[in-house]
Each structure stands twice: as C-alpha cells, then as structure tokens.
N, C-alpha and C positions, 0 to 999 in steps of 0.2 A: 851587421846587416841593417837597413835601415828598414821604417816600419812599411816605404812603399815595395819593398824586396820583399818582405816578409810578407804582405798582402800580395804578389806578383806569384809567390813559392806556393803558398795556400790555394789560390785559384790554379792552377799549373796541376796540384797535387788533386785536386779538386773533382778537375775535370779527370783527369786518367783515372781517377777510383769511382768518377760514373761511368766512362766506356769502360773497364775492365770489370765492375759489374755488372752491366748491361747483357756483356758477352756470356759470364758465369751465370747469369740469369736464363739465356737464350740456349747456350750450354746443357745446364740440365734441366730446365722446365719443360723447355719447349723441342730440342735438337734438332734431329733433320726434319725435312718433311715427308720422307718413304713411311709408307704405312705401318708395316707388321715390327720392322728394326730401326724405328726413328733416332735411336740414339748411338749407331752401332760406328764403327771406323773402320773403312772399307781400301782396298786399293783396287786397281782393276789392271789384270795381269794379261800384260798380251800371249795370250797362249790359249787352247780348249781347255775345257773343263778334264778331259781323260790328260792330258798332259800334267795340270794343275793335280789331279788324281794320285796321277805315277811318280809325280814329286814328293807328296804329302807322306805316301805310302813308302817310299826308299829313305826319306827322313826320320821315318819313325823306328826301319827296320835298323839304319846305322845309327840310330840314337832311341834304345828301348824304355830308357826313364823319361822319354816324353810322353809315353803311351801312361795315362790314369790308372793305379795301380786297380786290378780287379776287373779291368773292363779287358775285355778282348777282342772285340772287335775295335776295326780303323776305323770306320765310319759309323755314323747311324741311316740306318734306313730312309730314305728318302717318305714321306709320309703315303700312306694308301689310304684311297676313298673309294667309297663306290664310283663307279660310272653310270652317271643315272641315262646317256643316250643310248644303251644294250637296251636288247627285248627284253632280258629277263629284269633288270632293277624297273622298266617302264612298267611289265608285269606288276612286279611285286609293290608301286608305288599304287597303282590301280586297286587293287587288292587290299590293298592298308586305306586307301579312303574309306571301302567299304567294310572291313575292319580291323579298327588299331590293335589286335591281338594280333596280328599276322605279322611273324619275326624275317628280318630280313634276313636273306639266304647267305649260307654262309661265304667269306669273301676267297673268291679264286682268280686266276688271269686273268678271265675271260669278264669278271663285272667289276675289275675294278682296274684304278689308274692311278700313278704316282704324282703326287707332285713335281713340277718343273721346276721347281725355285729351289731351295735349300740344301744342301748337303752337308748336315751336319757332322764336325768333326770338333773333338775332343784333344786337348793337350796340357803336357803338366808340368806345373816349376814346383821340384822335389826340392828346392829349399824353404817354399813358402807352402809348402803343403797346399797346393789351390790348381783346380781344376782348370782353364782356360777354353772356356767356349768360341767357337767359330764356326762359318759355314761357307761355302763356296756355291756360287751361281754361275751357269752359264748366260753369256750376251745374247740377242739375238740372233746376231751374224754368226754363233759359236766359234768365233778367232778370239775373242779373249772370255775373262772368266773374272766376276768378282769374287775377290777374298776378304774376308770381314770377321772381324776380333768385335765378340759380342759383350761377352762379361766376363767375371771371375767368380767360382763357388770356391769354396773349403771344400778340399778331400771328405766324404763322407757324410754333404750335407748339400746336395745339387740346389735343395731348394731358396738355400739362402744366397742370390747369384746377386753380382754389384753389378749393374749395369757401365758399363767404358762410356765416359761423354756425358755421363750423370750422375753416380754417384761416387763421385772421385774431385776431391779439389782440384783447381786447375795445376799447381805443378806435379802432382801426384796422379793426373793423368798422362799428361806429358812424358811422363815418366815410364807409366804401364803402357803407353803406345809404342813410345822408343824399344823396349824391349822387347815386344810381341813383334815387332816388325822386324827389330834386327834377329831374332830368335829363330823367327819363323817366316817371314814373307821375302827377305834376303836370301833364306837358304833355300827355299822355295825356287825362286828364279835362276839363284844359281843354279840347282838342279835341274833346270826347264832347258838351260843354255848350254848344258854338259849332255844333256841327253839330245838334244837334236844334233852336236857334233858328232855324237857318236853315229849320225844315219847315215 
C-alpha cells in the first residue's frame, strides 16, 4: 500500500471512530429526550393498552419461567397519589399550612388517583438470572400502546438495574434489544393478532 493509501485508510478510519463515538457518546450520556425514561427502547404497538394487557398476561400464563421467581403478581401497580382537586386533601392542605403536624388522611378511592403513564411489568431470562424491567403506556387516542424495555437487575438485587441505551456497549446492546424484542414484543403482537381473529 502506498503511503498516500495508507494516509486515505487512516483518515477514512478516522473519521468513522469520531461518528461512531459521537453516537456512543449521545447514546449513553445524553439518550432520548422524554423526561422520566430518557434512555429506555420503546416500540409503539397498534393495539389498547387492555389488548397489550391480555397479551402480556397469556404469555406469562403459557410461559411461567418468565414470571421473576418470588414475585407474583403480572403487573405492578400503577403508582397512587393523592388528588389534591377533592374537598377533603384541599381541606387537609389548608389545615397543614396552619399546622405541619396535621398527618394526611389516609389514602382511599375517593382522595386519590393513579397515574396515567406507566404500567410496570417485570420479566425473566432464567439463564442469566436477571430481571427485565418494562413498562407499557397508553397513546392518547388509546388505539395503540407504548412498550418499552427499561433495564436489566440481577435476581435478588432490583437495585442494581443497567439501564438499555446506557450502560451497555454498543454491540452488547444491540444484542439485549434483539432479544427483548424478539422474546417478548413479537410474541406480544403475535398474541394481539391471534386474539382479535378469534372475535
């Protein structure tokens, strides 16, 4: 190779290892720009959220070593907060201006409200021993639903979760998306498309 090829090869190599760190850079420093899950990998499933539900829920029932060993519940609760527009939290906010010892009442239907975003659901690759976090959103229009593969824990250690899209080199995520996806968001749709022929 002569020395102008070899300086042609260099610049060539050069430049692809600054865009493909640029990317790895933008990747996990920075990711998306949604607020709460800026780094999460999402699809957006044409179907409701109850459909996306009833798939989730008959994949776990015909495949039980997806379910996290220990946990028994499919979902997690949607989060509860008070509703501060009821009489009674307006009351009890009133009341705590004039004094902060005044414990707020306890949480029942009537003063409180779920959140609309998250439906967190759990899943599990029993050969890596590792949890798989995910959550599902409804659209506005509720005709479709996002699904979103958040991170990965170790069995018996939630708190140590790797974020997808950030703490994963780039072919090693590549990797954990292909599999989440074909694992679970495939068989997902399959189910979506098996159940509305049955109607």
């Amino acid at each position: 190779m002569t020395s102008k090829g070899r300086r042609n090869a260099v610049i060539i190599l050069t430049v692809f290892l600054a865009f493909w760190g640029c990317e790895e850079f933008f990747r996990r420093k920075i990711g998306g720009f949604a607020g709460s899950y800026p780094f999460v990998e999402s699809w957006e499933l044409e179907a409701s959220e109850s459909e996306v539900i009833a798939a989730i829920v008959e994949l776990k029932k015909e495949n039980p070593g997806l379910q996290p060993p220990g946990e028994t519940e499919l979902f997690k609760p949607r989060k509860l907060d008070y509703d501060w527009d009821t009489d009674e939290m307006k009351t009890y906010f009133m009341l705590h201006l004039k004094d902060s010892t005044v414990q707020p009442p306890a949480m029942t239907k009537a003063n409180t409200t779920s959140s609309p975003y998250w439906l967190y659901v759990n899943f599990y690759y029993a050969g890596t021993k590792q949890v798989v976090h995910a959550w599902t959103r409804p659209a506005i229009d509720t005709t479709n639903t996002t699904f979103a593969f958040v991170s990965l824990s170790p069995l018996g250690n939630p708190s140590d979760q790797r974020l997808i899209n950030r703490d994963f080199w780039y072919v090693a995520n590549k990797i954990e998306i292909w599999k989440f996806k074909s694992r679970f968001v495939d068989q997902i749709r399959e189910r979506i498309e098996r159940n509305r022929m049955k109607r």
